[in-house]
C-alpha positions, -999 to 999 in steps of 0.1 A, spaced: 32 -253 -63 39 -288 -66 11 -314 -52 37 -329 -34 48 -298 -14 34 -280 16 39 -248 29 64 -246 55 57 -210 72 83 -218 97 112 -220 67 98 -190 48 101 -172 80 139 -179 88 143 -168 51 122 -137 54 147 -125 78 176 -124 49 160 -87 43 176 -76 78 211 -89 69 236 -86 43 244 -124 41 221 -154 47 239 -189 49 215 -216 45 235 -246 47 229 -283 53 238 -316 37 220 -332 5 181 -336 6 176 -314 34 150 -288 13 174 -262 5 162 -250 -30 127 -265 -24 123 -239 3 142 -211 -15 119 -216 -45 91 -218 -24 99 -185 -4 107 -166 -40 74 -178 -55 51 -164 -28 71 -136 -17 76 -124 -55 37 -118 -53 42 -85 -33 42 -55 -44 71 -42 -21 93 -69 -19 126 -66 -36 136 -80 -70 150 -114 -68 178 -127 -90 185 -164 -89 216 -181 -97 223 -222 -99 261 -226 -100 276 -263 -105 315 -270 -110 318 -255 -144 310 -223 -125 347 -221 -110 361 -202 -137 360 -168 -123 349 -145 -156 319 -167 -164 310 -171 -120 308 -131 -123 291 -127 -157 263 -154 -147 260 -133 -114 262 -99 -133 240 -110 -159 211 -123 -130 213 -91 -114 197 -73 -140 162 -82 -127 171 -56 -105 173 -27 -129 180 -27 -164 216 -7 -166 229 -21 -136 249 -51 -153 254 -34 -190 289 -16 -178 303 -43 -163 292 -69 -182 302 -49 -214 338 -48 -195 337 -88 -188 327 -93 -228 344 -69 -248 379 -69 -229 409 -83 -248 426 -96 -221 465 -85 -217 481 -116 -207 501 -96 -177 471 -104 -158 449 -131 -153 412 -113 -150 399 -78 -146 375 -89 -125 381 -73 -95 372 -38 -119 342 -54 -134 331 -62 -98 332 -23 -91 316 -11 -114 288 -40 -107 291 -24 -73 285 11 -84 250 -5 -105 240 -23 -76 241 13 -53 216 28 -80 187 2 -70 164 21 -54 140 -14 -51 175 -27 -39 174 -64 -44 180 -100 -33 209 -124 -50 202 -161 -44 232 -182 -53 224 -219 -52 249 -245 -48 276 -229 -36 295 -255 -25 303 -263 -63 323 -233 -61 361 -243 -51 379 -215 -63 401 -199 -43 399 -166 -69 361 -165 -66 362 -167 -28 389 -138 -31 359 -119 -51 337 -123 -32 353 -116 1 355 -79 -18 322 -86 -31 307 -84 3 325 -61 18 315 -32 0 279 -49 -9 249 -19 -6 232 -18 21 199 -20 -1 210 -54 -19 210 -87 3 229 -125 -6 217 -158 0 238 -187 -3 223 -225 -7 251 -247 1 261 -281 16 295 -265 34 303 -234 51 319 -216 21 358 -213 28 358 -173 29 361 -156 59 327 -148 79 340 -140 112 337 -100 104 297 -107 91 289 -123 126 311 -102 145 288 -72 130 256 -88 131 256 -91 90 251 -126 87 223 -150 94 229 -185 96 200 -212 88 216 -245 94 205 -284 93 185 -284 126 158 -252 109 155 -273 81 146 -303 95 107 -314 91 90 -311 123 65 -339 134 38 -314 127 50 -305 86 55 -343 82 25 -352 95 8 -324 67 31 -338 43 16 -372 42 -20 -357 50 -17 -334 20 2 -362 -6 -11 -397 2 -50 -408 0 -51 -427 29 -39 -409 65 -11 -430 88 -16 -436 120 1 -410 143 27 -434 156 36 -444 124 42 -406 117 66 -404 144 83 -434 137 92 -421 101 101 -387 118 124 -403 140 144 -426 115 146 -398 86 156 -369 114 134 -344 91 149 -355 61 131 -342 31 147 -362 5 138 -394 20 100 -384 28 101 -373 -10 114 -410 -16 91 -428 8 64 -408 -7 69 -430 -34 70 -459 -18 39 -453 7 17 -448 -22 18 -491 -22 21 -499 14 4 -481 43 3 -512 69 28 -511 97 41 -543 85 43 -530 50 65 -498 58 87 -515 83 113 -527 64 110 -497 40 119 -479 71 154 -501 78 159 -497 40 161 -458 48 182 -460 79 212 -479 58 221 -444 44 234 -433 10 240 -472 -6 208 -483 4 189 -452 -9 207 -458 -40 194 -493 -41 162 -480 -33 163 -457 -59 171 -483 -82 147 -512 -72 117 -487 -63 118 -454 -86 140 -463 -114 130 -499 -123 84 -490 -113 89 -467 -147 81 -477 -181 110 -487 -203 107 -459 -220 109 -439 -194 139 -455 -183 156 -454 -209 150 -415 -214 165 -411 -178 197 -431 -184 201 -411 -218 198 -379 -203 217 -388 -171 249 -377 -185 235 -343 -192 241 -315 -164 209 -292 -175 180 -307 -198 156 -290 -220 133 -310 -246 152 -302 -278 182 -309 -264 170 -345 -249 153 -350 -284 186 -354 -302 205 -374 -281 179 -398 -268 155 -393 -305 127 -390 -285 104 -360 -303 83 -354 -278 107 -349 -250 94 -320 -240 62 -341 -231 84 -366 -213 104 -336 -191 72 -330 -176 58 -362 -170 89 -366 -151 86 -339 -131 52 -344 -124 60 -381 -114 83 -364 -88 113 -381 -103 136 -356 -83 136 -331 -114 140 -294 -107 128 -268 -125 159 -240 -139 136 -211 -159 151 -205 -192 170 -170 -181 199 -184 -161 210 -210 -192 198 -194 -228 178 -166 -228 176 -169 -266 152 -200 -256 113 -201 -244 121 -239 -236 120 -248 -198 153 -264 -183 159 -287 -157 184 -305 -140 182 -336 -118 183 -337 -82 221 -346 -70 214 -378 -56 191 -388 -81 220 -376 -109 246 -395 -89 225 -431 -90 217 -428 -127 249 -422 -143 263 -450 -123 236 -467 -135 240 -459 -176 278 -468 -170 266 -501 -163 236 -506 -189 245 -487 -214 282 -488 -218 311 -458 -214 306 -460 -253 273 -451 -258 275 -423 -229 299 -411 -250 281 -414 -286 254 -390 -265 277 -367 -253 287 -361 -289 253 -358 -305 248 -335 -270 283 -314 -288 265 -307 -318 236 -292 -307 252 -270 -283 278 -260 -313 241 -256 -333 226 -231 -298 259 -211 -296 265 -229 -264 302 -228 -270 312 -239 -236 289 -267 -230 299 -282 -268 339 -284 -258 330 -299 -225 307 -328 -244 332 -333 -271 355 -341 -248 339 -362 -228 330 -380 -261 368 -380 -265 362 -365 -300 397 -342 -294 396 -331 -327 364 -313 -326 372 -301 -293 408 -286 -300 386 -267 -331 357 -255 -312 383 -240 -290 399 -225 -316 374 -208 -322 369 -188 -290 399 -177 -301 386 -162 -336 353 -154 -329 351 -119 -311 313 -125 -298 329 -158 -278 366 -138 -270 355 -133 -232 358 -168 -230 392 -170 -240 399 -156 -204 383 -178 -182 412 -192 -173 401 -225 -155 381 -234 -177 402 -231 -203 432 -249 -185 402 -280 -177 396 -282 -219 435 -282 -227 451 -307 -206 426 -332 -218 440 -327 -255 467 -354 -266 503 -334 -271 502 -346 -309 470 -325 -315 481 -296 -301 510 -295 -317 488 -291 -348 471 -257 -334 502 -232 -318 471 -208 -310 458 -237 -283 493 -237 -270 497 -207 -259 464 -207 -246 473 -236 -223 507 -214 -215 481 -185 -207 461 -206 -186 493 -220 -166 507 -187 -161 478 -176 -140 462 -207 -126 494 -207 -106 491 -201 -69 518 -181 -65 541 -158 -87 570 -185 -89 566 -210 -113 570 -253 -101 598 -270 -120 564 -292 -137 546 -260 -146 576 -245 -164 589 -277 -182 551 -280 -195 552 -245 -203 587 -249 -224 572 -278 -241 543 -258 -255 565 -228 -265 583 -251 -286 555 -265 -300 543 -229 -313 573 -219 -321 581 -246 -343 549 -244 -362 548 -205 -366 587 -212 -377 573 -232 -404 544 -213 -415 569 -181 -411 544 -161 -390 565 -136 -377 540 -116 -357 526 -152 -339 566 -162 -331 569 -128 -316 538 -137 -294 556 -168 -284 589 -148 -273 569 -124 -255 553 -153 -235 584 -168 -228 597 -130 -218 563 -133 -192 573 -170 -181 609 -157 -174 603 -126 -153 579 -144 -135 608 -169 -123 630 -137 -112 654 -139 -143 654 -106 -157 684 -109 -182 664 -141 -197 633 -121 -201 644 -89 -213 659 -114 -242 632 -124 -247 609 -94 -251 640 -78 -271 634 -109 -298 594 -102 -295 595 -67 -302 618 -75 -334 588 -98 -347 557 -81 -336 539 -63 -357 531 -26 -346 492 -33 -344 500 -60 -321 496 -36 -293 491 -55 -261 523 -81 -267 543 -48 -279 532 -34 -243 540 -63 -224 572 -66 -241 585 -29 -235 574 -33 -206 597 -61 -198 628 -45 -214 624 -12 -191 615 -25 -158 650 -46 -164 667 -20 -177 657 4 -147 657 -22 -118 685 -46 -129 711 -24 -153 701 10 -135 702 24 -171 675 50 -162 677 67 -192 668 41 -218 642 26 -194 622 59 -190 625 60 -232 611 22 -233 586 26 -208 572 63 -220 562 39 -254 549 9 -234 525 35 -209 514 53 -245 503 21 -262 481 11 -226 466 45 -226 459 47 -262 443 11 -254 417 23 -229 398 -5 -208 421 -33 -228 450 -33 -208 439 -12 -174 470 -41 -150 496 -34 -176 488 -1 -176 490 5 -142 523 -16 -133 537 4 -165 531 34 -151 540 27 -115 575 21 -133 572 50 -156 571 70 -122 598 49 -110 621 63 -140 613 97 -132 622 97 -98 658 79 -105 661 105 -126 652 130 -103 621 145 -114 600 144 -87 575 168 -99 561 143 -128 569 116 -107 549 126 -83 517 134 -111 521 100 -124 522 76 -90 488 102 -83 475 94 -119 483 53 -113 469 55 -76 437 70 -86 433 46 -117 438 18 -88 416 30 -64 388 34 -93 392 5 -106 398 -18 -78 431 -25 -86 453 -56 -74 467 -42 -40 503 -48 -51 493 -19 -78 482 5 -53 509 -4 -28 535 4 -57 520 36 -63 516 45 -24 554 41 -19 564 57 -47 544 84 -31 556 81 4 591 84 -11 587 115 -27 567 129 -1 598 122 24 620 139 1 598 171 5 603 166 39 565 159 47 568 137 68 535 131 80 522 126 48 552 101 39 544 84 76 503 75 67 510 62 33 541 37 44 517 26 69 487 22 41 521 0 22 530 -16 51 490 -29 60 491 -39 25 522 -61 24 509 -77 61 475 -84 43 493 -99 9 521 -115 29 545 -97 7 577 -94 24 589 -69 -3 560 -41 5 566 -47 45 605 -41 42 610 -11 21 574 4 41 591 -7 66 624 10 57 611 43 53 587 43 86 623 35 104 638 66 83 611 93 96 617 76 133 653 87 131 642 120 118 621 130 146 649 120 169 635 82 177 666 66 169 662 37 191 627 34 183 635 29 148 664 4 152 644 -20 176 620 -19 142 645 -25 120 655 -57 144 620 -66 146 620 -70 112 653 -88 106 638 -113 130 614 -129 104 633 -116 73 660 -143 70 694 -126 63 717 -156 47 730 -155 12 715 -188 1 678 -172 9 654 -155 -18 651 -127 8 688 -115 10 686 -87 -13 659 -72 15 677 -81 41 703 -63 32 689 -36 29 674 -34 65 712 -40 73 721 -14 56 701 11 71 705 0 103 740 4 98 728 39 82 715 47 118 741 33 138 766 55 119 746 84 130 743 73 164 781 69 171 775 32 169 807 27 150 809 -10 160 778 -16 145 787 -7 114 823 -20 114 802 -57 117 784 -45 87 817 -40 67 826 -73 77 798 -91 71 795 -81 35 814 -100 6 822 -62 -11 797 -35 -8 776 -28 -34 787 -65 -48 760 -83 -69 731 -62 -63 703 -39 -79 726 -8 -91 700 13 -68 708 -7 -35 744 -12 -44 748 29 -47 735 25 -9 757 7 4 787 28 -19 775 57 -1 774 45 40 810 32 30 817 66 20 802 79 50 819 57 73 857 61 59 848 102 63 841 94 98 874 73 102 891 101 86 903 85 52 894 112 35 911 102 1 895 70 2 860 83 6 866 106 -23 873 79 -45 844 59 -39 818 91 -47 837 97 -78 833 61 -92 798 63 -84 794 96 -98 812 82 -133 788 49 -134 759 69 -124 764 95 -149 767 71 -179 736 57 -170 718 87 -162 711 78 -128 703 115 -115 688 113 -83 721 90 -78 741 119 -89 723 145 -63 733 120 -33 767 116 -43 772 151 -48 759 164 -17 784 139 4 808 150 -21 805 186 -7 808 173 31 838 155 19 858 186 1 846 207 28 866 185 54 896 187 33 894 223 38 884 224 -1 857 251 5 854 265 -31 850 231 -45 824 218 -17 809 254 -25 812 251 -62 794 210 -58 769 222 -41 758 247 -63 760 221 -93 735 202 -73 712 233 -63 714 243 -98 700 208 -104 673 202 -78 661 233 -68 631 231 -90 619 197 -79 614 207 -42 639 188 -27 650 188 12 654 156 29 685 153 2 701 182 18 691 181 57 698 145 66 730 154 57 730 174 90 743 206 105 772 201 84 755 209 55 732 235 73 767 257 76 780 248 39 747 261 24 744 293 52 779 297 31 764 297 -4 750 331 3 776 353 5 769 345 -36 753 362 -62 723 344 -68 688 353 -89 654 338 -80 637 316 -77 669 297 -71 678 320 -39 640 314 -23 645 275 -32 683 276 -11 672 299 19 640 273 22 664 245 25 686 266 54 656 273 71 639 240 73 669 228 92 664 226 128 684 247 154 712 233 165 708 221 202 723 239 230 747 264 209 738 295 189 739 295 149 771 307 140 767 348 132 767 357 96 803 370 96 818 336 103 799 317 76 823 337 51 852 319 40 873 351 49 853 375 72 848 408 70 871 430 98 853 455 120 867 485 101 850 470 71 817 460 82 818 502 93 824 512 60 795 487 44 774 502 65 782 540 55 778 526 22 740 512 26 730 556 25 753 564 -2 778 581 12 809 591 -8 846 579 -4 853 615 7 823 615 32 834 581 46 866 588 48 857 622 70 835 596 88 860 574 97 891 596 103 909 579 74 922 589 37 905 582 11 929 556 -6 925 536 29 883 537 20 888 523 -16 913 496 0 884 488 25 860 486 1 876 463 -25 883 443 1 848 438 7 837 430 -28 862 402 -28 848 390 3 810 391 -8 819 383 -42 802 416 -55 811 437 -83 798 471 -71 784 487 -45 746 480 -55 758 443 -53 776 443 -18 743 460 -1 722 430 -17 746 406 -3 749 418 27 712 421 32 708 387 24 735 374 54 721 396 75 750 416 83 735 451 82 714 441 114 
């Protein structure tokens, strides 16, 4: 321990207590002891044999990239055990990072969760300098981070300000300990020691609690007046050093200046300006740019002076190095660089910085050489060392810290990187998903625009056909993310012309483009589910590379199946993304996709209370996201299973509830969703009786079905249907489900199909058409019966209940007989009224004669016997008994038994 530091039991205390909590917050302004004390408490608590590992972090402002916050935090951790980093950090390094995203970190933070849970030591993570840390990304992170932290591993966090992530939940369950300003504070008893223990002659008590009282147990200033005390120990003498401190920052930066700085040799002096600029030292590093050799020497003279240098350790910085680093104290850092600006000159600083480049470039310090080259505003070398993160595979990872790497660009004239297309796109990377939200400003895009052009124009010339399909496929990226689908799918159309076939992850994104659009915005459901199959085999083929793309691929790819009507393999594909989301951590918006998709399907089975718990999951999602898309169609479908179970009203005051904060004017991005609540709500009110509800609905719209999604347009097609069935304009219903049935057919829009057909039926049937609803609704049994589905057939009502009771009196083989009487019987009795008997569900019932003589001909009787039976000739039995094989549609007598088991009439 340092001469000039005393043991301060009541601090290592406070700290010990971090064990009994998940967080600790030690926070307090500059100078208050912060990292004296934590390095204190880890150097004597270290020294038992019990007490958990320690990793130690020191973050400053070129932390706030979020790959290389986690990796540093990942790679500290390893103290802990020796595997508990490797996966994660082998995920951080190795990744080549799909540009649909902008960082897997929220999977590599699993799996670092996962490691962590294998501590059996568990293990304390001291993070110092937090306030450094402004992302909101990070703070996002570690919001997760800490919520599903081990109980056996424990966070510290050293910071000037209450970090911006929430920590009402920690309190609230007694998970965070707070060490603030007034703990830290030297008592009159530690500075008392603290003079005792550094200066040779004692003060006089009063004088003690005079220099309490003006510093308020600040450490930084006894540190400083340490310095000062060594030459005056007179009450008149440390008087006016006294009102010196009381001035506050200035005047400590005077003092610095006039009493530290300018008592040290000029050599000295000038070593501290030199190395000013630096943010960590270590000697080899200060021996080039100051050409002092023995700088090591000089390090720790100044540390030993107590010039307000910290020890770092070597493991945080380059573990490749035995060399100690350092870094200066804040303050200190603050008053010198002001203070080489002034003697030295901006030039020289920067002469420094670019000897400081080289030998970073020289460590493999790729980071910390662009950062001093451009300072040195030597753009050339910077634009190349970038470059290279680009071609070097070892320094890739980089590539996607996404800050960072917007930080290094933007400082690059235009004219330079017009020379390097690959640095252009990286700034377009870097703009895409720096962006706060998923619409892009009118400044981001025309900067984005501008760099496209300048790739494209040098690619043109060098004719690098794969790179200018890169360039499209951003531009496909950029488009889509400002809601123009038509632009993009151009655009990915043109990329997937010029890519080559190994460039998998632009070929990915690419298809990817091209299907979503074809399925969402041309309803072509057929080529989409061929696009999409391609894009989802190139992600799985791709393993961890593309884990995002692959999931929002296959949450379409399930999408497509379902429009097509395949809800089985929809179904195993939303489970396959949903389970890929939950083990990886995914981006809720991935989960929530799947979830619905789920719930959807689930509905359509007509489990319901299945479909009910996973809109809710969707709709907690969308509330936690403020996404208005994932609360309205949760939303939707929650209303939908209301009206089911006979809550009708429940599920309209919802749907108003909802149209309360969902804006429903044309000129609004959220029509297309508001018309949709409208249109179930006029779904509901049609079913209700609530004609004039719906009739405002008709009116209201510009033309049904007008300038929408093909999927929501069919929607609205349909309750028009509905509604003119209802008002008796039978003709005019039928010609709407036949257009649809047309447009949905040459786009293969089969789950489309199935609706239309089944209101076809209803609609035929009401024209008194019974063998063409019959011979519909067969065409859609024949179609669906394998997949499961019910909802299709009993929101349709009791309607439908007797147009399928009819479909029996058919010959029919299994399954498809099991599949149609499990769709009769999950309709619910009909209140107050008796189910019609099976005689009147055929078209033309049987008479009484001939229900006697089917039943004489369930033993086998003979036409002679029945005829004795009856009283009747025989011609009059064969008459009755062709009659009934027309009527059952039989052929023989084997056939009419079956048949008439089947409706029950033998009962």
């Amino acid at each position: 321990m340092h001469p000039s530091l005393i043991t301060r039991e009541r601090g290592l205390s406070l700290l010990d207590r971090a064990l009994e909590h998940k967080l600790t917050l030690v926070s307090s302004p500059a100078g208050f002891g912060k990292t004296t004390l934590a390095r204190q408490w880890v150097a004597e608590r270290s020294q038992q044999s019990h007490f958990p590992p320690i990793a130690w972090v020191s973050l400053d402002g070129g932390d706030n990239d979020p790959v290389r916050f986690w990796r540093y935090l990942i790679t500290a951790c390893q103290v802990f055990r020796d595997s508990v980093a490797r996966e994660a950090l082998a995920l951080l390094q190795s990744i080549s990072q799909p540009p649909f995203e902008a960082s897997l970190t929220e999977t590599a933070i699993t799996i670092f969760l996962n490691g962590l849970a294998q501590c059996e030591q568990g293990g304390i993570l001291l993070l110092d300098d937090y306030h450094a840390i402004t992302s909101p990304r990070i703070q996002q992170t570690m919001t997760f981070f800490l919520a599903h932290l081990p109980a056996s591993i424990h966070i510290i966090i050293l910071t000037r300000s209450d970090p911006p992530f929430s920590l009402a939940q920690l309190r609230a369950s007694n998970e965070l300990y707070d060490v603030r300003t007034s703990d830290l504070r030297f008592s009159q008893e530690e500075t008392s020691a603290f003079f005792q223990q550094t200066l040779p002659i004692p003060l006089a008590p009063e004088i003690v609690r005079r220099i309490n009282t003006y510093l308020e147990g600040w450490a930084a200033g006894l540190r400083l007046l340490l310095i000062a005390l060594r030459e005056s120990t007179t009450p008149r003498e440390i008087e006016p050093l006294l009102s010196a401190f009381a001035g506050g920052q200035l005047a400590l930066q005077d003092y610095f200046l006039t009493e530290v700085f300018h008592m040290q040799s000029e050599s000295l002096q000038r070593f501290l300006l030199q190395t000013s600029v630096l943010d960590r030292l270590t000697g080899s590093l200060c021996a080039v740019i100051t050409g002092e050799r023995d700088s090591e020497r000089m390090l720790e003279t100044v540390a030993h002076a107590n010039l307000f240098l910290e020890p770092l350790g070597c493991s945080t910085f380059d573990q490749s190095s035995t060399q100690q680093w350092y870094r200066y104290h804040g303050l200190f850092a603050e008053t010198m660089r002001t203070e080489a600006r002034r003697r030295l000159g901006e030039e020289s600083l920067r002469t420094i910085s670019a000897h400081a480049s080289r030998w970073y470039e020289a460590h493999h310090l790729h980071a910390e050489a662009i950062s001093s080259a451009l300072y040195a505003q030597d753009y050339p070398r910077a634009a190349a060392l970038i470059e290279r993160i680009l071609r070097e595979p070892q320094a890739y990872y980089q590539a996607n810290e996404y800050h960072t790497w917007h930080t290094w660009l933007e400082q690059l004239p235009d004219t330079l990187l017009a020379q390097y297309p690959a640095l252009c796109l990286g700034y377009a990377r870097a703009l895409l998903f720096r962006a706060d939200s998923w619409l892009l400003t009118q400044t981001t895009l025309t900067l984005l625009e501008k760099l496209f052009q300048m790739a494209e124009e040098s690619y043109r010339v060098e004719r690098d056909l794969p790179r200018l399909g890169e360039v499209f496929a951003f531009r496909s990226l950029a488009a889509w993310r400002q809601d123009d689908a038509i632009q993009a799918a151009y655009y990915a159309r043109q990329a997937l012309a010029w890519l080559a076939e190994e460039q998998h992850t632009w070929r990915a994104l690419s298809l990817g483009v091209v299907g979503k659009a074809e399925l969402l915005y041309n309803g072509h459901v057929d080529i989409s589910r061929k696009v999409l199959e391609e894009a989802y085999a190139l992600c799985e083929a791709s393993d961890h590379r593309h884990l995002r793309l692959r999931r929002a691929t296959g949450n379409m790819l399930s999408r497509a199946f379902f429009e097509q009507g395949e809800l089985y393999r929809s179904f195993e594909y939303y489970q396959r993304t949903l389970h890929k989301a939950r083990e990886e951590y995914a981006h809720s918006d991935d989960l929530a996709y799947a979830l619905f998709g789920l719930a959807r399907i689930s509905y359509e089975h007509n489990e319901l209370e299945t479909a009910w718990q996973q809109a809710e999951e969707v709709l907690g999602i969308g509330l936690s996201l403020e996404k208005e898309f994932h609360e309205v169609q949760a939303t939707l479908l929650l209303a939908r299973i209301q009206h089911v179970r006979g809550e009708t009203a429940a599920a309209r005051q919802r749907l108003d509830a909802l149209l309360a904060r969902i804006p429903a004017t044309q000129s609004n991005p959220t029509w297309p969703l508001a018309r949709e609540i409208l249109t179930l709500r006029a779904n509901l009110a049609l079913a209700d009786g609530d004609l004039v509800t719906v009739q405002r609905w008709i009116t209201a719209l510009d033309r049904p079905g007008g300038l929408l999604f093909p999927f929501m347009a069919e929607q609205e097609v349909l309750l028009l249907a509905r509604w003119h069935l209802v008002q008796g304009r039978r003709e005019t219903a039928l010609q709407l489900l036949q257009d649809l049935l047309r447009e949905a057919q040459a786009a293969g829009r089969r789950r489309s199909i199935f609706e239309a057909q089944a209101l076809l039926a209803l609609v035929y049937a009401a024209h008194g058409q019974q063998e063409q609803a019959q011979q519909t609704l067969l065409t859609l049994l024949a179609h669906t019966y394998t997949e499961g589905y019910l909802r299709l057939f009993l929101d349709e009502g009791e309607a439908m209940a007797v147009l399928l009771r009819s479909l029996q009196l058919h010959r029919h083989e299994q399954p498809f007989l099991s599949s149609l009487q499990s769709i009769i019987r999950a309709f619910p009795s009909s209140q107050g009224t008796l189910p019609p008997s099976p005689v009147a569900l055929l078209p033309e019932p049987l008479s009484s004669q001939e229900l006697r003589v089917l039943h004489l001909l369930v033993p086998g009787r003979s036409n002679a016997e029945i005829a004795r039976e009856l009283l009747v000739s025989i011609n009059t039995v064969r008459t009755h008994i062709q009659h009934i094989y027309r009527k059952l549609d039989a052929h023989n007598r084997a056939e009419a038994i079956e048949i008439a088991r089947q409706l029950h009439l033998l009962s």
